[in-house]
C-alpha positions as CSV (number, residue, x, y, z in Angstrom):
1,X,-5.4,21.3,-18.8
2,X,-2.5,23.3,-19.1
3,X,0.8,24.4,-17.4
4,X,1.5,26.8,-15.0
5,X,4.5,28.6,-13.5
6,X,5.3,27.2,-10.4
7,X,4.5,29.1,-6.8
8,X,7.9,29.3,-5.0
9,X,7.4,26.5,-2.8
10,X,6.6,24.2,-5.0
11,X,9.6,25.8,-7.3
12,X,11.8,24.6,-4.5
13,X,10.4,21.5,-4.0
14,X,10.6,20.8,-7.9
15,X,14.5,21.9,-8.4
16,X,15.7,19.6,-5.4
17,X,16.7,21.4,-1.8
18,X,19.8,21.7,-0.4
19,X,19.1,22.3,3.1
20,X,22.3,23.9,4.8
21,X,23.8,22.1,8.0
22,X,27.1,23.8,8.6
23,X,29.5,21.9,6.4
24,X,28.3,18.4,6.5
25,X,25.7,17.1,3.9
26,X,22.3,18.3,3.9
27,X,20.1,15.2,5.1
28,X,17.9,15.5,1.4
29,X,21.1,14.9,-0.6
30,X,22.0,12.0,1.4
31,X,18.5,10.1,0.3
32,X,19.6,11.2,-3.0
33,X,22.9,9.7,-2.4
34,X,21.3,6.2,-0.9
35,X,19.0,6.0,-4.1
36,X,21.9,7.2,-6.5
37,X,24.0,4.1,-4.8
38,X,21.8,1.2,-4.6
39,X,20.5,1.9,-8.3
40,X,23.8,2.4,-9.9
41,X,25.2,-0.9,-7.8
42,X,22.1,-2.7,-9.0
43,X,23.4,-2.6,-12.7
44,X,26.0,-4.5,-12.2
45,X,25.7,-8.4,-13.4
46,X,27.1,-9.4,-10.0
47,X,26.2,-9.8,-6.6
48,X,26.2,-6.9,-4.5
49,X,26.7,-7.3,-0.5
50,X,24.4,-5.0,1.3
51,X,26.9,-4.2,4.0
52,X,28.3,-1.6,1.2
53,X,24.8,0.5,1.4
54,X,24.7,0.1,5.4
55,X,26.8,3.5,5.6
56,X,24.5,5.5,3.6
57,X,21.4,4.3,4.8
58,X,22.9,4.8,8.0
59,X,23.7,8.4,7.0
60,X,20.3,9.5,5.3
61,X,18.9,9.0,9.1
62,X,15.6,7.7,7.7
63,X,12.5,8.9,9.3
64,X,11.3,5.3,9.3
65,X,14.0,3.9,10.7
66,X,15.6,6.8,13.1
67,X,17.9,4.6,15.4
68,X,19.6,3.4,12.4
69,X,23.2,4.3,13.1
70,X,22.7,4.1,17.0
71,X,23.9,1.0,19.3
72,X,20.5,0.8,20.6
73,X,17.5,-1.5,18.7
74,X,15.6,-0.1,16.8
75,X,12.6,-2.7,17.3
76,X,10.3,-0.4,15.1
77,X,12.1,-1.0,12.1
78,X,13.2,-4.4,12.7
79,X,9.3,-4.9,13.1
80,X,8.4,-3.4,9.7
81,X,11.5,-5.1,7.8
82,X,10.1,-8.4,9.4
83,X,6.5,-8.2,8.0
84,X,7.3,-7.0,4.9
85,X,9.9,-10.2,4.4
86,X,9.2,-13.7,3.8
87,X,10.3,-16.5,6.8
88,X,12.7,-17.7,4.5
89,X,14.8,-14.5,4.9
90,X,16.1,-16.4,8.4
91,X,18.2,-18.3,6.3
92,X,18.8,-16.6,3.1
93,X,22.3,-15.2,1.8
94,X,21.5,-14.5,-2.0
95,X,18.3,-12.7,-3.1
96,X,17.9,-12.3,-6.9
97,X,15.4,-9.6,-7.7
98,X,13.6,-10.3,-11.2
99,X,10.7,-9.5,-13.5
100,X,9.9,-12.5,-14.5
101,X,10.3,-16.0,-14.1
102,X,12.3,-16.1,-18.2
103,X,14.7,-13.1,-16.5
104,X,15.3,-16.1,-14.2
105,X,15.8,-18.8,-16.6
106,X,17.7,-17.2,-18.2
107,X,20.1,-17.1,-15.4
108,X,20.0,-20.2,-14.4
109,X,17.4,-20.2,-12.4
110,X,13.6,-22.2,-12.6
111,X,11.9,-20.8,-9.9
112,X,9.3,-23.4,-10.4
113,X,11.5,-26.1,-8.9
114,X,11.8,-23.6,-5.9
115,X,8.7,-22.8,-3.4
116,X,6.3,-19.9,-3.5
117,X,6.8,-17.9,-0.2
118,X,4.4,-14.8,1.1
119,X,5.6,-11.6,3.1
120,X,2.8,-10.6,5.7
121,X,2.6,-7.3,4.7
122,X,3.4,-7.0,1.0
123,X,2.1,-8.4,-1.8
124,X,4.9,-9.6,-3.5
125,X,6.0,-13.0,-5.4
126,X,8.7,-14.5,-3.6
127,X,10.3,-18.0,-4.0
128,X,12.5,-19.7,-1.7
129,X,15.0,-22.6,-2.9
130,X,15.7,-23.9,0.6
131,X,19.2,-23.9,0.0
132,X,19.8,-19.6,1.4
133,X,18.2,-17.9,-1.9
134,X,16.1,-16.1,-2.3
135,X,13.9,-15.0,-5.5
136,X,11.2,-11.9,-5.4
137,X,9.2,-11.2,-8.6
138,X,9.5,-6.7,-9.6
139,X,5.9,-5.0,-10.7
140,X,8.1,-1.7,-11.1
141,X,10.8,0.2,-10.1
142,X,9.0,1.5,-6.8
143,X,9.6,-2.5,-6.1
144,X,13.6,-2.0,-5.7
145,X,12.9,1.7,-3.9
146,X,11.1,-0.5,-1.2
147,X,12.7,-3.3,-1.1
148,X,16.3,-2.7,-0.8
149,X,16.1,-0.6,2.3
150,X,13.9,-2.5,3.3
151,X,16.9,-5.4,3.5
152,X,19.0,-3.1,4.6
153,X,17.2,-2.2,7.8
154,X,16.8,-5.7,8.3
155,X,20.4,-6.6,8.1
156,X,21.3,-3.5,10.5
157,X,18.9,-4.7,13.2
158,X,19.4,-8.1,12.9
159,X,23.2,-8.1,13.8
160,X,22.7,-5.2,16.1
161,X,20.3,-8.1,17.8
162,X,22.9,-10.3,17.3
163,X,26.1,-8.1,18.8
164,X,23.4,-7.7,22.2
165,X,22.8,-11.2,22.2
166,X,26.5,-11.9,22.1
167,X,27.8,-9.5,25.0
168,X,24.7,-9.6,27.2
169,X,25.9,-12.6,29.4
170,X,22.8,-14.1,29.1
171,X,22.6,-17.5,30.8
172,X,20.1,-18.8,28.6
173,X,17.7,-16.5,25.7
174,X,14.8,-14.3,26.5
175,X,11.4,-16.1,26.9
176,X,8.9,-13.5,26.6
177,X,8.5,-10.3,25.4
178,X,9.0,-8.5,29.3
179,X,12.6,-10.5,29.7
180,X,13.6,-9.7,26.1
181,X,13.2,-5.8,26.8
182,X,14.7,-6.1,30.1
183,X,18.2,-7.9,29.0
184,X,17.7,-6.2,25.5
185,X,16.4,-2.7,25.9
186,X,13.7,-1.6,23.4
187,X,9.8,-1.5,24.7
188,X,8.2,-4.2,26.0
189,X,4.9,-3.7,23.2
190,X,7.7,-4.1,20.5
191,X,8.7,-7.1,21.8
192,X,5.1,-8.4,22.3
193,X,4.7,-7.5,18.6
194,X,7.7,-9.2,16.8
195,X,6.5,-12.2,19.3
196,X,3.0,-12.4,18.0
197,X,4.7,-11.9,14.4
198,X,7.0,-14.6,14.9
199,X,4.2,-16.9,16.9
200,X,5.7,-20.7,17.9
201,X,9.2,-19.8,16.3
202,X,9.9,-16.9,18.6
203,X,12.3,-18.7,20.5
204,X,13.9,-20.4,17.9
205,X,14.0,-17.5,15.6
206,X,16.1,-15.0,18.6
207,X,18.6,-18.4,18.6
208,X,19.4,-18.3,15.4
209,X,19.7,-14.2,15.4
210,X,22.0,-14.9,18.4
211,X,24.1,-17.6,16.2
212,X,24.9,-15.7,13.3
213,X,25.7,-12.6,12.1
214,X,23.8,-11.5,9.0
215,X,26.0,-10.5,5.5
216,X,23.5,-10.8,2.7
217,X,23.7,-10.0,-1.0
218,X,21.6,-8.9,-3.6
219,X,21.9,-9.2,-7.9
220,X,19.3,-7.6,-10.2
221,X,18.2,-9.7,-12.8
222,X,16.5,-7.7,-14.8
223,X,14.3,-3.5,-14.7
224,X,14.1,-2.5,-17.7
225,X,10.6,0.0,-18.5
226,X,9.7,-2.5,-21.4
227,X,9.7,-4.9,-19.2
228,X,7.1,-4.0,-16.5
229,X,5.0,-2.3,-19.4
230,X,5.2,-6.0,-20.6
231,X,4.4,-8.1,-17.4
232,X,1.4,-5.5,-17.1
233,X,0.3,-5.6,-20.4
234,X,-0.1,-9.6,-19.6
235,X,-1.6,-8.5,-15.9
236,X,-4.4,-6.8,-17.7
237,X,-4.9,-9.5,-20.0
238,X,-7.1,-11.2,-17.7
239,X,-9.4,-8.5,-17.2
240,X,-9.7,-7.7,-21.1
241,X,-10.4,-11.3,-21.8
242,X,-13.4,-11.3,-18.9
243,X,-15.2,-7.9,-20.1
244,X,-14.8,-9.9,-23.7
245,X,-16.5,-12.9,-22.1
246,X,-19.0,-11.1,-20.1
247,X,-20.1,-9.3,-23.0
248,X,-18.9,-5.7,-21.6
249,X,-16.4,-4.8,-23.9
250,X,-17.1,-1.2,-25.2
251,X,-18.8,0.0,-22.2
252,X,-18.1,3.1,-20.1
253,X,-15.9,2.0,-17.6
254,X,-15.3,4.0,-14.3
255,X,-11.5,2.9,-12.9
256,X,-11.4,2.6,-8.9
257,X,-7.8,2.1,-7.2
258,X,-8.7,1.3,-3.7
259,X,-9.2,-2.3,-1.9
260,X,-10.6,-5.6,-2.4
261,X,-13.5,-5.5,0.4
262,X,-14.5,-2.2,0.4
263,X,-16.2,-1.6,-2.6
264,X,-17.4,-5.7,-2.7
265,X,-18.9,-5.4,0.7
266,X,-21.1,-2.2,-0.4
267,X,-22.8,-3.5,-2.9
268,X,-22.9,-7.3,-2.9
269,X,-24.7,-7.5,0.5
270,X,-22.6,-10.8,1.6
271,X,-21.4,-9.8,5.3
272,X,-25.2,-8.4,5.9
273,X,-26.8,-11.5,5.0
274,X,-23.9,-13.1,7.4
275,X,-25.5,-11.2,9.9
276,X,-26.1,-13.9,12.6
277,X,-22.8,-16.4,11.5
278,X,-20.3,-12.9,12.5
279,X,-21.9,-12.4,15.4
280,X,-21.5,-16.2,16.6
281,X,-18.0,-16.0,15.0
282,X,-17.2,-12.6,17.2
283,X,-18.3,-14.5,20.0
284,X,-16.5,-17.3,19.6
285,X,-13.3,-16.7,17.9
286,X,-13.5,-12.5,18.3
287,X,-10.6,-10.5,19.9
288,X,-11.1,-8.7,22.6
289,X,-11.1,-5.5,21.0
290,X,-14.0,-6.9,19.0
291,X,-16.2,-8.4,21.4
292,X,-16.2,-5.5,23.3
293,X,-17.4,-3.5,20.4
294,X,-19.8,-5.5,20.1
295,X,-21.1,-5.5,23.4
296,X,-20.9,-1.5,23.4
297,X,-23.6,-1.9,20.0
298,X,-25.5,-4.2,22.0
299,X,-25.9,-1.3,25.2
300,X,-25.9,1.4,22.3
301,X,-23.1,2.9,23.7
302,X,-20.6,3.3,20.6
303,X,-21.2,6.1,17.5
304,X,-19.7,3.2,15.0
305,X,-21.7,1.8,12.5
306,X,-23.3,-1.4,12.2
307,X,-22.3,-1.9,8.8
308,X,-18.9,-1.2,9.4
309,X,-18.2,-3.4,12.2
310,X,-19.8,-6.7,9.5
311,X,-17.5,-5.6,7.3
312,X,-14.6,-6.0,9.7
313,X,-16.0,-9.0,10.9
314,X,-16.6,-10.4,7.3
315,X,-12.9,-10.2,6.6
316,X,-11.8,-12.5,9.3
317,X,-14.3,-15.0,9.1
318,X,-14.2,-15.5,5.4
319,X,-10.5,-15.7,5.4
320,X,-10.3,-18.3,7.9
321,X,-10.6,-21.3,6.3
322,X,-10.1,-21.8,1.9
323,X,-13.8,-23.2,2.0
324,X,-15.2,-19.7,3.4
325,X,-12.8,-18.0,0.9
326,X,-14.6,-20.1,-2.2
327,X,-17.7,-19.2,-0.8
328,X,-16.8,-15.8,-0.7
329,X,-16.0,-15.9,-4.0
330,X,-19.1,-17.6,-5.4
331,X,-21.4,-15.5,-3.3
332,X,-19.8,-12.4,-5.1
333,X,-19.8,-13.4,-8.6
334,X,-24.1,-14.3,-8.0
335,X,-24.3,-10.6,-6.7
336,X,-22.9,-9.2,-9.1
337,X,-19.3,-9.0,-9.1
338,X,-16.4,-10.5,-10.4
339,X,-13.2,-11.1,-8.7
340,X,-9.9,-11.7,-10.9
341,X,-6.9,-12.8,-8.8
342,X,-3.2,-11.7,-10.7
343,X,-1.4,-14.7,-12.2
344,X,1.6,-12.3,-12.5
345,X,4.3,-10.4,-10.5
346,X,2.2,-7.7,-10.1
347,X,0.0,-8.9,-7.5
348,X,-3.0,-6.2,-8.1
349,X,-6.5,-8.1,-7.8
350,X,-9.0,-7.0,-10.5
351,X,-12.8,-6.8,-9.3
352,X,-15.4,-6.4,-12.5
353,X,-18.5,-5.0,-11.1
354,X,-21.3,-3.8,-13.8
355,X,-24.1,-2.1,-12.5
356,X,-26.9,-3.2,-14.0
357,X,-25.7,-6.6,-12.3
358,X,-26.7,-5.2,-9.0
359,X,-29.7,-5.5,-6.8
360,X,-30.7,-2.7,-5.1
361,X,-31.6,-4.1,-1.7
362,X,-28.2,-5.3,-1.6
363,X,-26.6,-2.5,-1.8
364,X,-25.4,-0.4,1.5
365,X,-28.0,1.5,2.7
366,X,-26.1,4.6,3.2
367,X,-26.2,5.0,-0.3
368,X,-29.5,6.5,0.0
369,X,-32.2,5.8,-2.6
370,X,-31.1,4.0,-6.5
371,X,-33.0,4.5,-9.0
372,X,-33.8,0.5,-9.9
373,X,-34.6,0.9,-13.4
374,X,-32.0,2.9,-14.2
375,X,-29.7,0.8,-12.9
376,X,-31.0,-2.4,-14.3
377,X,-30.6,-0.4,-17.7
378,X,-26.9,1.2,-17.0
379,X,-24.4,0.1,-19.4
380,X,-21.6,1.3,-17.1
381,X,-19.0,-0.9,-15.4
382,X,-16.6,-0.3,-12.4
383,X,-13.5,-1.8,-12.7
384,X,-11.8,-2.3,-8.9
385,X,-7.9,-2.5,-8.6
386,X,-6.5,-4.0,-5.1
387,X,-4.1,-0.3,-5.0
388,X,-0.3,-0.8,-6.3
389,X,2.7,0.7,-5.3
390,X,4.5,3.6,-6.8
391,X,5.2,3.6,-10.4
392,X,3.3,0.2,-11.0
393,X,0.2,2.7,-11.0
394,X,1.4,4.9,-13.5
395,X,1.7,1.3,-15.9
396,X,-2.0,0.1,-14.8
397,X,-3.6,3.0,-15.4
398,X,-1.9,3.6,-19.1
399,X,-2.5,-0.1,-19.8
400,X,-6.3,0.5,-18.9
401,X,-6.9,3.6,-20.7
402,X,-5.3,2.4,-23.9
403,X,-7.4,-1.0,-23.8
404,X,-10.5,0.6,-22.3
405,X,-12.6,3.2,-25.4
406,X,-14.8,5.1,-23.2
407,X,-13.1,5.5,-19.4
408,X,-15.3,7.9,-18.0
409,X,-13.9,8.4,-14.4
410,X,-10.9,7.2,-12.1
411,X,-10.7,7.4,-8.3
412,X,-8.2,7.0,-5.8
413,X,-8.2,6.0,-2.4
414,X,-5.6,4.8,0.0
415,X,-3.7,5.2,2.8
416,X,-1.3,7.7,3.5
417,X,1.5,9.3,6.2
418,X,-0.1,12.3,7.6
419,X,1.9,15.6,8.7
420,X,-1.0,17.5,10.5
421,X,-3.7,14.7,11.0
422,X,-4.1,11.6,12.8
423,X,-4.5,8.4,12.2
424,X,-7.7,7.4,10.7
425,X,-8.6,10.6,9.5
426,X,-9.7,11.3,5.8
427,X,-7.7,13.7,3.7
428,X,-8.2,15.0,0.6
429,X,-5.9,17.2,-1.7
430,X,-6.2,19.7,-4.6
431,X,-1.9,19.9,-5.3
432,X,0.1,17.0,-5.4
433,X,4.0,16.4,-5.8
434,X,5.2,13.5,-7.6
435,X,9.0,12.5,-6.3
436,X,9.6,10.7,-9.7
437,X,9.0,13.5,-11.7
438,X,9.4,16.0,-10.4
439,X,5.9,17.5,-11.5
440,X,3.3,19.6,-9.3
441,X,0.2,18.5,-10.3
442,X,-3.6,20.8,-9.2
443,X,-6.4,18.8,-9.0
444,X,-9.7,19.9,-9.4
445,X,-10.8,17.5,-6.6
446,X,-14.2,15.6,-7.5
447,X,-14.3,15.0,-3.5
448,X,-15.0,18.0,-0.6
449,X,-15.2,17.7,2.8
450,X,-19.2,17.1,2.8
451,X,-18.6,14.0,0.4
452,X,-17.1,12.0,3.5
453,X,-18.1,13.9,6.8
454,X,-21.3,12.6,6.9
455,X,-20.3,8.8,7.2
456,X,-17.2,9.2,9.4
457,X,-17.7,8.5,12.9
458,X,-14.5,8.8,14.4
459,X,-12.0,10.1,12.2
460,X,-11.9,13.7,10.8
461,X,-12.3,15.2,7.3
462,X,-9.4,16.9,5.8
463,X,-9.8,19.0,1.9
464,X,-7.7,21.3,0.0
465,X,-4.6,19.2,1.1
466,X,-1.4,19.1,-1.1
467,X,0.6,15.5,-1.4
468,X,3.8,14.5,-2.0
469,X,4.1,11.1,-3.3
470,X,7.0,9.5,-2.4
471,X,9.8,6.6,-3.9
472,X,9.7,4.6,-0.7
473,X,8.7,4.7,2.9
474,X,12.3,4.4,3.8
475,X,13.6,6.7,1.5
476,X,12.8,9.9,4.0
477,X,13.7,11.8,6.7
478,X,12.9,14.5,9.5
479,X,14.8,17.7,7.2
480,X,12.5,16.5,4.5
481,X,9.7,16.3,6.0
482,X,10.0,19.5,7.3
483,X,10.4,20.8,4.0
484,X,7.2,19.5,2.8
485,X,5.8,21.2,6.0
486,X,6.9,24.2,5.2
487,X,5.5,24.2,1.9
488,X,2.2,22.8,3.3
489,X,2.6,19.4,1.8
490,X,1.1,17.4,4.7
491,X,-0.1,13.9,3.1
492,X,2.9,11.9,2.0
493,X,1.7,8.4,-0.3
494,X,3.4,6.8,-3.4
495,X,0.8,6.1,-6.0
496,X,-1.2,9.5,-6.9
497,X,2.0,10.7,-8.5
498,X,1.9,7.9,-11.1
499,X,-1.5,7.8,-11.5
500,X,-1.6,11.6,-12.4
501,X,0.9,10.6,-14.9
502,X,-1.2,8.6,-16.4
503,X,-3.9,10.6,-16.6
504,X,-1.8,13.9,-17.7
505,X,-1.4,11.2,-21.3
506,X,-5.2,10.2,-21.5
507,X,-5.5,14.2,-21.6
508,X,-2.4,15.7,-23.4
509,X,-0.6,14.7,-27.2
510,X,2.6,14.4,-25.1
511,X,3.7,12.3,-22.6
512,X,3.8,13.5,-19.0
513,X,6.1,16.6,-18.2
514,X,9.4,16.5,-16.0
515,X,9.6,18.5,-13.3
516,X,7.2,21.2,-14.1
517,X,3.4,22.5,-13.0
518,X,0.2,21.2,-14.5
519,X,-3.0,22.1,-14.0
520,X,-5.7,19.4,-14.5
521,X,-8.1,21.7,-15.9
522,X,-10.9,20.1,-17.8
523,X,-10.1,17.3,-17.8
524,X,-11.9,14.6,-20.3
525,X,-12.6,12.0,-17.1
526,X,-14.0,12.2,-13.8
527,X,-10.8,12.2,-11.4
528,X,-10.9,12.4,-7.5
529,X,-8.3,11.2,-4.7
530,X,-8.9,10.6,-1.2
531,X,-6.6,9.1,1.5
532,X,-6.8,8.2,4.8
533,X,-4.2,8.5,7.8
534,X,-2.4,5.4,8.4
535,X,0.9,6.7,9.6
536,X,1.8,10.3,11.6
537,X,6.0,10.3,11.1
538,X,6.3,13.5,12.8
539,X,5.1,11.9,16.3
540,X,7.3,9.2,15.9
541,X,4.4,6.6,15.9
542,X,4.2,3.1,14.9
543,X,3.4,2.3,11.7
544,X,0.7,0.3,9.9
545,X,3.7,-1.9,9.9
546,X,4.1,-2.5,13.4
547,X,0.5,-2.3,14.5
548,X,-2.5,-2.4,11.6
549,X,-5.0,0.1,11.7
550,X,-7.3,-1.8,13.5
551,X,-11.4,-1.5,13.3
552,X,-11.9,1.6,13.8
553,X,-9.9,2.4,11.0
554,X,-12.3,1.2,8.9
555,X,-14.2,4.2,9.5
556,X,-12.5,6.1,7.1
557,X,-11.5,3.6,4.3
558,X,-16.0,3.4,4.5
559,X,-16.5,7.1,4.6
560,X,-14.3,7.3,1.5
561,X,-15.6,4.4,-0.9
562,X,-19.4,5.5,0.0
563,X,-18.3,9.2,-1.5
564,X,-16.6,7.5,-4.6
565,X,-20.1,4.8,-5.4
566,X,-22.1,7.8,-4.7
567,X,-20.2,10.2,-7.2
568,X,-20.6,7.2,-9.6
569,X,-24.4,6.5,-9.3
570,X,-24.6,10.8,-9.7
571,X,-22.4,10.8,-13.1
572,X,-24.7,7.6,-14.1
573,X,-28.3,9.0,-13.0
574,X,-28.6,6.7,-10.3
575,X,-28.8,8.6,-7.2
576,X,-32.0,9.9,-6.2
């Protein structure tokens, strides 16, 4: 490993760009202002009201939420606020953003007299005292980059909704989804989303939009760096205390950042055995999408894979009642694997999976052929982490590599905003840019293009990519991503960054650098990232947010884990 000089684009990049626009502000400072303002606010002891950012989110005309400072709704936005929110947000005033539950008490505040809420798409602690606060539990700073604009955007949408509701002379409220863009503008598949987000309360919920405008506030409790090293130093606890338990303490441990069902449905066997219970349940309680899938396997008339379309299946049906979940569970541990749930703020699930735990004819067939009695002799272990966001993965991965003697390989793969792809395609990059600090990091990729082509169906293959990782979803816009373009950064994420600084300290006597180049040249571990496309910004498509990748993107998040369990049974001897 060592450093380089950078290349001029990623020079510029590196020293911050100020992209002329006559005399107004260039659109990059004004994320840089937004950040600057809601961090430097967020000191304070005090509550802050979040109409005071609403001008300079307005002004750093956010890629993700466009129509920010226009009249109009901006039902995309409101839509990925909404899922990413708890229900009790409907009535809530204060939110107090913490650490901890002692950053709490210490304030005042037992959040164990309050009730545990859940945000549809984030995993995040949040408690709700029924009385319009609201308390959310930080895993890192990338938390507050996330969440505040996240708040903001709901706030400007929400009285936006409000004002229209006000002044459009409507007799009585909107009943469906058709009436609500008609009196309300926005598109009618917007509507029918944030209806089948809000399900029964849809009415109810647009009444009290219509009754109140929206002023929230906001007061940091506590984000200091000791403090999330300290909540994931006790997140990891868990995970050290099993290996101690299981008697695997000392082995070679490969770290995987990915999912929790990817990498468990590949080798435990569970949804194949299930074969005939998923079909029933696709036939019975399927969507449509799924039963015609299933139906177009049945006339062999669809290039999917079998396996794949279980694996969707398997989700549902296990998650549908807590009795299916325990068997889940159970069925698991007997194949082989261990599932650890997080009983902190960092809501990261651990899976334990040793190999020489496995059974062969459990394992995915598109493997190819295991050697049995090497595996039944392998001493190596796989440890799975449900992926984090931001700078939580920089803490994980130091917390594991101090803890862990022998860490042999780590591998990435998650989803990512794409600037040349589309969605459900597979990318994989050699240069990446991390936001935070301002470092260029080369890879020397473990993964190719012939690693994933062969298991990808209908998706497409992308190597020698460069990334950016980003602070926040929010935290961009259209004269910044045509910067990156321009410098042929075309996958934008939020976690490689991190992780890369991580490993640049498993490697180096120093920690990692600030705003330089480093080349990850030999390298003592195994390291390869792969992402797949769940968001294309520059088309002005929905995002995962406001529509979920569906089955067929489960091509790709497949494609991906296969090339990472086959890398690991080559490195081990496994893979005939």
């Amino acid at each position: 490993m060592r450093h380089n000089d950078p290349p001029m684009g990623v020079g510029r990049l590196m020293l911050g760009s100020h992209v002329a626009a006559g005399d107004r502000q260039s659109e990059p400072d004004s994320v840089e202002l937004y950040h600057r303002t809601y961090t430097t606010l967020l000191r304070s002891s005090g509550e802050t009201h979040l109409r005071v950012l609403e001008s300079s989110h307005r002004a750093m005309h956010s890629s993700l939420h466009p129509m920010a400072a226009d009249e109009q709704l901006d039902l995309g936005a409101f839509l990925y606020a909404v899922r990413r929110l708890p229900d009790g947000i409907f009535g809530a005033g204060l939110v107090l953003l913490g650490q901890d539950h002692d950053v709490f008490a210490t304030a005042g505040v037992e959040l164990s007299d309050w009730l545990e809420a859940e945000a549809v798409a984030r995993r995040r602690h949040w408690f709700d005292s029924g009385t319009g606060m609201l308390g959310v539990l930080l895993a890192s700073a990338s938390d507050v980059d996330d969440l505040v604009p996240t708040l903001v955007a709901f706030q400007i949408e929400w009285n936006k909704l409000h004002a229209q509701l006000r002044t459009s002379r409507l007799t009585q409220l909107p009943a469906d989804a058709e009436q609500c863009a008609d009196a309300l503008g926005g598109a009618p598949d917007d509507w029918a989303r944030l209806a089948d987000t809000w399900g029964e309360d849809f009415a109810q919920r647009l009444a009290t939009v219509a009754g109140r405008r929206l002023d929230m506030r906001i007061r940091m409790l506590g984000g200091t760096h000791i403090g999330y090293a300290r909540l994931t130093r006790k997140w990891w606890a868990t995970a050290h205390s099993c290996l101690a338990e299981e008697h695997l303490a000392g082995r070679p441990v490969y770290f995987v950042s990915s999912n929790t069902h990817s990498l468990a449905n590949l080798v435990t066997g569970i949804a194949r055995e299930r074969e005939p219970e998923l079909i029933e349940f696709v036939q019975r309680d399927g969507s449509a999408e799924l039963r015609e899938e299933l139906a177009a396997f049945r006339d062999g008339e669809t290039p999917g894979s079998w396996e794949n379309f279980l694996y969707f299946v398997a989700r549902d049906y296990f998650d549908a009642t807590d009795e299916r979940s325990v068997e889940r569970r159970r069925a698991e541990r007997a194949a082989g694997m261990i599932h650890l749930p997080s009983g902190t703020s960092l809501r990261v699930p651990v899976q334990i999976i040793p190999l020489n735990r496995l059974r062969p004819e459990r394992i995915d067939p598109r493997l190819g052929g295991i050697d049995s009695a090497g595996l039944r002799a392998s001493e190596a272990v796989i440890a799975n982490v449900d992926y984090p966001l931001g700078l939580a993965a920089y803490n994980i991965l130091r917390e594991v590599a101090i803890d862990v003697e022998n860490l042999r390989g780590v591998y990435l793969l998650g989803k990512a905003a794409t600037l040349n792809a589309d969605v459900g395609d597979v990318m994989i990059s050699n240069v990446v840019y991390d936001e935070h600090s301002g470092t260029t990091f080369w890879l020397d990729n473990a993964f190719r293009f012939d690693d994933i082509q062969p298991d990808l169906r209908f998706g497409t293959g992308l190597d020698n990519q460069r990334a950016v990782s980003v602070r926040s979803t929010f935290l961009q816009n259209r004269t910044y991503l045509d910067l990156y373009y321009r410098e042929a950064f075309t996958v934008l994420e939020m976690e490689t960054g991190p992780y890369c600084s991580a490993i640049y300290e498993i490697a180096d006597l120093e920690r990692h650098p600030v705003g330089e180049a480093v080349n990850f040249a030999k390298l003592p571990i195994d390291f390869g990232v792969i992402h797949y496309a769940s968001d294309t910004p520059f088309t002005q498509a929905r995002t995962l947010g406001a529509r979920g990748l569906s089955y067929f993107g489960m091509d790709s998040t497949y494609a991906a884990s296969l090339a990472i369990l086959r890398r690991i049974l080559r490195l081990e001897g496994l893979h005939s």
